[in-house]
N, C-alpha and C positions, 0 to 999 in steps of 0.2 A: 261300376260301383263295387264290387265282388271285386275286382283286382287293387281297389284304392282300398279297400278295409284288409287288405292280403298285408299291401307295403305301409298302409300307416297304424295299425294296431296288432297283427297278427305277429309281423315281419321282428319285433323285436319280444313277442314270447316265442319264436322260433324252438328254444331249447326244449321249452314244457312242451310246447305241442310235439315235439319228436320223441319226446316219452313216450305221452298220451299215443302217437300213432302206432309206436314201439309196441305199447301196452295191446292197443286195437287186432294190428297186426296177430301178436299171441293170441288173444279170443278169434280170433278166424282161423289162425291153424290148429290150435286145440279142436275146437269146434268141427273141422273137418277132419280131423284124427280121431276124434270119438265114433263119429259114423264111420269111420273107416275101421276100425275095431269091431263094430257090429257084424260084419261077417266072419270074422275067426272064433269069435263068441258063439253065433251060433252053429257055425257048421262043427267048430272041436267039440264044442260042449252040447248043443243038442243031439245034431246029427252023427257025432262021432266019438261021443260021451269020451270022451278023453278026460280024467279026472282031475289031473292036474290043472289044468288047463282054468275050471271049474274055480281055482283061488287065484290064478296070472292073471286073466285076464280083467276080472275085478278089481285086483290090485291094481294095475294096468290104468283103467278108468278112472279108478279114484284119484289118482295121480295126474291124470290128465285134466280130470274137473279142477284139482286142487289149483294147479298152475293157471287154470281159465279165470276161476275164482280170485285170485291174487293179483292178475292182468284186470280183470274188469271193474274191481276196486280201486286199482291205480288210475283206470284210465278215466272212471269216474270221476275223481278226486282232481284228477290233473286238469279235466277237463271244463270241472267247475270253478276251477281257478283263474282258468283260460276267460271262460264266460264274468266273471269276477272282476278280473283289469279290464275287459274289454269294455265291459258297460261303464266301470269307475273310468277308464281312458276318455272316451267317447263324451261322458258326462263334464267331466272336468274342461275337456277343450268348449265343449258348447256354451258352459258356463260363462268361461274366460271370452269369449268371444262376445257373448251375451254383453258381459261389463265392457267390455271395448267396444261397443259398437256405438254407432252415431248415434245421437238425440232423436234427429228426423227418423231415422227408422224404426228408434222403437217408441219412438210415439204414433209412427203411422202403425203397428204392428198390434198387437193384444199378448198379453200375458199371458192367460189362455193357452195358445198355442204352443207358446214357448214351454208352458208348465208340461202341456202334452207330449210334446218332443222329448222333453225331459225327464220325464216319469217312465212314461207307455214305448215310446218307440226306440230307446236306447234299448231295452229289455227286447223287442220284437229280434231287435238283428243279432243280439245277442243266442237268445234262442233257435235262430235260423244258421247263424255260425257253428254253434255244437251242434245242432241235427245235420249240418251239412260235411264237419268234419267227421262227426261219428260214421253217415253213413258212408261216406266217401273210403274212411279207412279200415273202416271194423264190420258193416253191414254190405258193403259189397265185396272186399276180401273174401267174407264168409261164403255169399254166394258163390264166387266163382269158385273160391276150394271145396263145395260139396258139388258143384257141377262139374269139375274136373274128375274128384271122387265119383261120380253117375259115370261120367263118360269111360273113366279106368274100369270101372265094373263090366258095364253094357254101354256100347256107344251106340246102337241103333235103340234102347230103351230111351236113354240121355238126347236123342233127339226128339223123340216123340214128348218128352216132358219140357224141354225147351220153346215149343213151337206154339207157345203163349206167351213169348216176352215179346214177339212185335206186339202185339195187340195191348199188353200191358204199358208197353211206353209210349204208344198212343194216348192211352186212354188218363196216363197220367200229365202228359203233357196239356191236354184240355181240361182237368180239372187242375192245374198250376195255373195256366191266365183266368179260368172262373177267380180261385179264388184270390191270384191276385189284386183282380179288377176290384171284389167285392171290398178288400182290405183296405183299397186305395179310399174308397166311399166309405169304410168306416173310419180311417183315420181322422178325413175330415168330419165328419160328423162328432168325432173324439174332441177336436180341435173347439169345436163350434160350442160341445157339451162346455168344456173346461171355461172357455170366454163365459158361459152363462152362469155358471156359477159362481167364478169370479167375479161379473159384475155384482149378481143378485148380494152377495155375502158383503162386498163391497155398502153395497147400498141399500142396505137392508134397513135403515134406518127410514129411509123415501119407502120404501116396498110398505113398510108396517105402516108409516103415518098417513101413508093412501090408500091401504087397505088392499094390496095387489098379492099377498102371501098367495094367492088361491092362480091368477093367471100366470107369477111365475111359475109357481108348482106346475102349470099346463105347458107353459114353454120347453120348461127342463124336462119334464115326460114324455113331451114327441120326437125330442132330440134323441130323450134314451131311446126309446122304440126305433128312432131310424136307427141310430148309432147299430144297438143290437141287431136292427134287420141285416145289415149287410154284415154284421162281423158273423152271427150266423149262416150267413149264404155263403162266407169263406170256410168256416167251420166245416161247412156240410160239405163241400169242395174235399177238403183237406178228409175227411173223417170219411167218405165214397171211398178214398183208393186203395184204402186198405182191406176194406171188404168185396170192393169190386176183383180187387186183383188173386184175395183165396178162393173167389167163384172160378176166375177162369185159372187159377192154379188145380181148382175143383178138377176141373175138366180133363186138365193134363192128366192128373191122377186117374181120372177114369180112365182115358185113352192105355195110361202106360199098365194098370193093371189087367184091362182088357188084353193087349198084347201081351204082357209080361206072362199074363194064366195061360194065354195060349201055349205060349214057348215052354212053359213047367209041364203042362200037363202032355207036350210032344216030346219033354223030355232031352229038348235044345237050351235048357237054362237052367242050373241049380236053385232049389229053393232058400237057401240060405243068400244067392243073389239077388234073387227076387225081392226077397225080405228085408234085405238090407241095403238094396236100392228103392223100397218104399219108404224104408224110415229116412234114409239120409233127402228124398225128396219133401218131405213131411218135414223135416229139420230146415228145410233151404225157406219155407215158407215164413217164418217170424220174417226172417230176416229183408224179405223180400218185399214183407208186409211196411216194413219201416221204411223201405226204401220208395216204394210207392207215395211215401208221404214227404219225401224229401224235396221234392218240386213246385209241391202248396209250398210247404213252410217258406222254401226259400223267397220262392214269389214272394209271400207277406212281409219278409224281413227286406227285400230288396224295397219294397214300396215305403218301408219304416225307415229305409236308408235315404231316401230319397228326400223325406221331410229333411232330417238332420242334417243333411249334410246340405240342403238348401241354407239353411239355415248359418251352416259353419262356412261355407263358402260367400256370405255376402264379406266382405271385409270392411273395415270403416274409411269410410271416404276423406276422413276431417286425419288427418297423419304429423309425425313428425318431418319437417324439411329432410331432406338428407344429408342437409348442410347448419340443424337445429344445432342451437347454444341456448346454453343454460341463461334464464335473466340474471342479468347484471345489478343488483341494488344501486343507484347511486345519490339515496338519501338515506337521514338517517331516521327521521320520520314520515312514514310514509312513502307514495309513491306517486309521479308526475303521469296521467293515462290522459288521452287524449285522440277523440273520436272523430278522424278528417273526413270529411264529406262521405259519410256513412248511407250507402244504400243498402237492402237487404229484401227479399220478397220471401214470404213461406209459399207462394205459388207464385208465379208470373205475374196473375192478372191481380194480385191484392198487393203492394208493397206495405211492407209493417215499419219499414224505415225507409224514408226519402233525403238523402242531402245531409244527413245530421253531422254537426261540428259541438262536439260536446267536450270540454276541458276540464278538469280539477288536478289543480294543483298539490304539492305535497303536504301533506295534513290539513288540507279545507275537506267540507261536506257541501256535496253537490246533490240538491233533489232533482228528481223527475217527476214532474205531474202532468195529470191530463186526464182526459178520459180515460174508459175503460177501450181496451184495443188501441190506443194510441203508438203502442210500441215499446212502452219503458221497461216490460220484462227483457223485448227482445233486445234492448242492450246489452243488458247484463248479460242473456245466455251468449251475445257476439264476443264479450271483454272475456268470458269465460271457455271460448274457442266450442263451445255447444254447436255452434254452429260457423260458418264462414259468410263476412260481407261479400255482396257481390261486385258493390263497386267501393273504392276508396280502405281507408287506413285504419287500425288501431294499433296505439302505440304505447307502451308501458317504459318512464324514464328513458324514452325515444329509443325503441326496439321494439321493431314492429312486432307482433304479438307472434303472425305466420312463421319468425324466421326463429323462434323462441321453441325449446322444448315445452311439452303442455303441461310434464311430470314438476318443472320447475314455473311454468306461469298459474297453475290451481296451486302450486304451494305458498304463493304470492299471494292470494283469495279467502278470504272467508265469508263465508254467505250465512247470513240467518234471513230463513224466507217465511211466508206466511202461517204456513201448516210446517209446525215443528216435525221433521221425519225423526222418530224415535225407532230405533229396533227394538225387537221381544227379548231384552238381554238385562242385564244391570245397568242401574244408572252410570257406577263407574265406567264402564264401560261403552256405555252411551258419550259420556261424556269427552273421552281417552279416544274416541273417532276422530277429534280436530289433532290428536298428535301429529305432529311433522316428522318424529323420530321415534322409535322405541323408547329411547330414555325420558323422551318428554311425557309420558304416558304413565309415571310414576306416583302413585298414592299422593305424595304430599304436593306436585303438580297440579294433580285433580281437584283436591282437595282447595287449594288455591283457585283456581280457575271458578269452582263451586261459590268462594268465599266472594268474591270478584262478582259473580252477575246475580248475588242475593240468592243464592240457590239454597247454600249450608243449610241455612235454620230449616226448614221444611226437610231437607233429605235423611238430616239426623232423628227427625221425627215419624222414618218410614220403619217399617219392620224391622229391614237388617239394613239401616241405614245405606252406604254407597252399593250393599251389595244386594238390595232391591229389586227385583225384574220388575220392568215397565209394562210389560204388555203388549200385543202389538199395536205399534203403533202409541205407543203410550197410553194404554186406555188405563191403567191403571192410575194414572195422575191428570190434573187440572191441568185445563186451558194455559193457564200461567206456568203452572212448574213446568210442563213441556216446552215452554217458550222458554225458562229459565234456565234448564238444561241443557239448549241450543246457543244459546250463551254463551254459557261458560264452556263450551265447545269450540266456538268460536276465539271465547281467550285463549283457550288453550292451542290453539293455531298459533297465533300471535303475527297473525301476518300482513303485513304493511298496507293490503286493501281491504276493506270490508265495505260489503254489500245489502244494505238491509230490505229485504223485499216486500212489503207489507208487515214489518214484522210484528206490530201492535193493531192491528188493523182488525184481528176476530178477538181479540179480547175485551173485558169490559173496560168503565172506564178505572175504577178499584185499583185491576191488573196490570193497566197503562202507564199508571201513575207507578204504579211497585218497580216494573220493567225500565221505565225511561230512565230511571238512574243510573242500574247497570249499561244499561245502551251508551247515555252518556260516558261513563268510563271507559268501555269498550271502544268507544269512535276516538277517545283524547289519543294525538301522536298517528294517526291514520289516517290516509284519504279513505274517502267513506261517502258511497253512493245508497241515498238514500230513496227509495219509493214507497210515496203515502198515500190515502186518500183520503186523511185525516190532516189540511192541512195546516192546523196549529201545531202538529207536530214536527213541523218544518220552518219554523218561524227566523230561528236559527242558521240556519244551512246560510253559508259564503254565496252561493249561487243557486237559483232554481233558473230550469230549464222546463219550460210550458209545451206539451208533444200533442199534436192534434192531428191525427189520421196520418203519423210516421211523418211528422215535419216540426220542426221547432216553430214553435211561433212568436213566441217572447221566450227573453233573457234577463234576469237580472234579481235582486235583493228581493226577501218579501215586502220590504215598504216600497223598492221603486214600482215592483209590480202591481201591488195596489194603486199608487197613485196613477198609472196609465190608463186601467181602467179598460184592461183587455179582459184575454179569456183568463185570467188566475184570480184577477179580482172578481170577473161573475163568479167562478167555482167555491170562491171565499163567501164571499156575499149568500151565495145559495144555503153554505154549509152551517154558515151562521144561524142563519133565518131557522133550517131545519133544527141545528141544537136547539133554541131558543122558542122555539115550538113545543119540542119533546120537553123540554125544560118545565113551559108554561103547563102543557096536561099534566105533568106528574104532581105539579103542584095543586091545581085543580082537585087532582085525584086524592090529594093529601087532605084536603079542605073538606 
């Protein structure tokens, strides 16, 4: 993991980070020059009152701090830069992989997760990178140029101060798997929080109308309590070793002043060596303290890498051939698709499509009905490469769909589906989503597209007309205007299929009647797949296709399907009887 974040994100800030180590590098030798200074400081100017000396060697120092000061500023700077591309690198590739990834997966997956990878653990390895660069180049540098400076001083002092680093890198070695282990169990726990909140915020609408504010609040509070127990238990891992390791540096120091007082007061060691092999010992301690902690953090960042790059490493399964061509148009309205003996299962044991032979010709509209789970979404997301049949064909103006670029058969596609997806952006902008082209995506395009699915009158009547934020999700507009705007998103696609997926289906009937116009305009010169469950809205359609537990059952006109007297005329008959119920109470209610 450490050699794969070295050659795909490290490997091309190469230059800054040889700054930054350039920079590191000078804080270590300064840093060991200043304690190496301390004994001509004291023995000229204490013990040998040389006067001179008294203004050199302060100049001396301040000069040496200055250059430390200047390196560690840079290497700061360089190195939060470093930390900067890494998490933007890291981020970006996850994102993009996010968007390219198969349907099936991130519909088996949670947002949640994702959001956590994305937020929290890109920052984790980030943070584990610069504490592992810093100490690698600046915090162990440092040590070993004040323990060469020990050893130049007094070499048998310099081992009695050394004969605490087994026992130190023992001791940090076992709290790095404590606290990686703990990290690994908060992360999921991270994961787990982010999905709850996600959903609760999602559904917050269910939470209030049931009266559950109070047990999600319980949900989401054990979670934070686990989450925190174990990010805690790493904590205390990582926050041990730098205390544990000044106790047994403690010790050292005991040891070396016990010996060292001997040796002064026999008259075998100068006091001015003594003195300035305790400060430069004292001096090695920051640094050592940091590096003690180098082992948690890395641990935590390695587990944080582990999420992510699980993540960047699935690939998408659904691919371009390597032998893909661009679709070919070969009408001028619309498009000839055509679904040969179509099997498909989302599991083995449930098929959602059996056998199906489904045609539309160039500018007819073709419904789908049926029950609920019959399969008629799962068309669509097959004609839309969402997913891949397992057995048999789809073919667009006879070019199987497989052998087709996906960037050129979704540009062939427009879909307006149930729940209008609006971003939290402007409606312009909203709208300027169906562009095909940059240039298509031009105000008076928009504008046109707006005029097209009945949208204008309403939009010019928002705030700041097109340049209006929605909300998310469009909460700032009606049932209808979001559908409205999905529309003229669609015009403004302009592309030879269009797929309507419920698209009047949660609206009233007021909205139904406002939209089917536009709809209508929108379908003239297009093939155009239609899914209702409102089926007077289908009356029209060239062909309906009847789907019962992933098998076509009937084929044919809505009057001949009537007259047969299958499953489309019970579904009709039902739908009727219900209007004309709801119909009877409201009148009732009027009376």
């Amino acid at each position: 993991m450490a050699r794969r974040l070295a050659r795909d994100y490290l490997a091309p800030q190469a230059p800054r980070i040889a700054a930054a180590m350039a920079c590191m590098l000078v804080v270590a030798a300064t840093t060991a020059l200043t304690a190496w200074l301390l004994e001509p400081a004291i023995r000229t100017i204490l013990i040998e009152k040389q006067a001179r000396m008294l203004l050199l060697i302060p100049l001396a120092i301040v000069a040496v701090s200055a250059v430390k000061a200047g390196a560690a500023y840079a290497q700061g700077v360089l190195m939060a830069e470093v930390g900067r591309s890494l998490v933007t690198g890291i981020q970006k590739r996850l994102f993009s992989r996010l968007m390219h990834a198969d349907l099936a997966r991130l519909s088996g997956g949670h947002s949640g997760t994702h959001q956590a990878n994305f937020l929290q653990n890109t920052s984790l390895i980030a943070q584990a990178v610069s504490t592992s660069l810093i100490g690698i180049f600046r915090d162990a540098p440092t040590v070993i140029g004040l323990i060469l400076v020990m050893f130049l001083m007094d070499w048998q002092l310099a081992i009695f101060a050394t004969l605490v680093a087994p026992p130190v890198a023992a001791l940090t070695r076992r709290l790095s798997k404590v606290a990686g282990k703990a990290m690994g169990r908060s992360i999921g726990n991270t994961n787990e929080l982010a999905k709850r909140i996600a959903e609760a915020l999602s559904g917050i609408r269910i939470v209030k109308a049931y009266g559950r504010e109070d047990e999600e609040a319980a949900r989401a509070s054990h979670l934070i309590e686990e989450r925190m127990r174990h990010y805690f238990k790493a904590q205390r891992a990582s926050l041990a070793a730098a205390p544990l390791t000044e106790a047994l540096g403690g010790v050292g120091l005991a040891v070396v002043i016990y010996y060292g007082g001997t040796r002064v007061l026999n008259n075998s060691l100068q006091l001015s060596e003594f003195m300035t092999f305790i400060g430069t010992m004292l001096w090695a301690f920051q640094p050592m303290r940091t590096l003690s902690n180098l082992a948690t953090v890395s641990a935590q960042g390695l587990r944080a890498a582990e999420a992510v790059f699980g993540e960047i490493d699935i690939g998408p399964k659904i691919q371009d051939a390597p032998a893909a061509r661009a679709l070919v148009r070969a009408h001028p309205a619309g498009a000839h698709v055509r679904f040969q003996n179509v099997s498909f299962a989302y599991r083995p044991e449930i098929p959602a499509l059996n056998d199906a032979t489904i045609e539309a010709r160039p500018g007819e509209t073709v419904a789908l009905v049926g029950p609920s789970g019959a399969g008629k979404t799962t068309a669509f997301n097959l004609l839309l490469r969402f997913y891949e049949p397992g057995v048999g064909a789809i073919t667009v103006d006879g070019q199987d769909v497989r052998g087709l670029t996906m960037a050129s058969l979704r540009d062939s596609i427009a879909l307006v589906a149930q729940e209008a997806m609006l971003f939290d952006d402007t409606v312009s902008a909203n709208i300027a989503y169906g562009a095909r082209t940059a240039a298509g995506a031009g105000e008076a395009a928009i504008a046109d597209a707006a005029r097209h699915a009945a949208a204008e009158e309403f939009i010019l009547k928002l705030p700041n007309g097109y340049q209006t934020r929605v909300g998310e999700d469009g909460s700032q507009l009606s049932g209808g205007q979001r559908q409205r705007i999905a529309i003229a998103r669609a015009f403004l696609k302009n592309a030879p299929i269009l797929l309507l997926d419920e698209a009047t289906s949660s609206l009233d009937t007021h909205s139904e009647a406002q939209i089917q116009g536009a709809l209508s305009e929108l379908m003239r010169g297009r093939t155009t797949f239609v899914i209702a469950h409102r089926l007077s809205t289908i009356q029209r359609a060239d062909r309906i296709y009847v789907l019962e537990s992933g098998r076509i059952v009937e084929t044919g006109s809505h009057a001949e399907l009537l007259r047969r007297g299958g499953l489309y005329a019970s579904l009709y008959e039902r739908q009727f009887r219900e209007t004309g119920a709801a119909l009877g109470k409201l009148a009732a209610a009027g009376e």
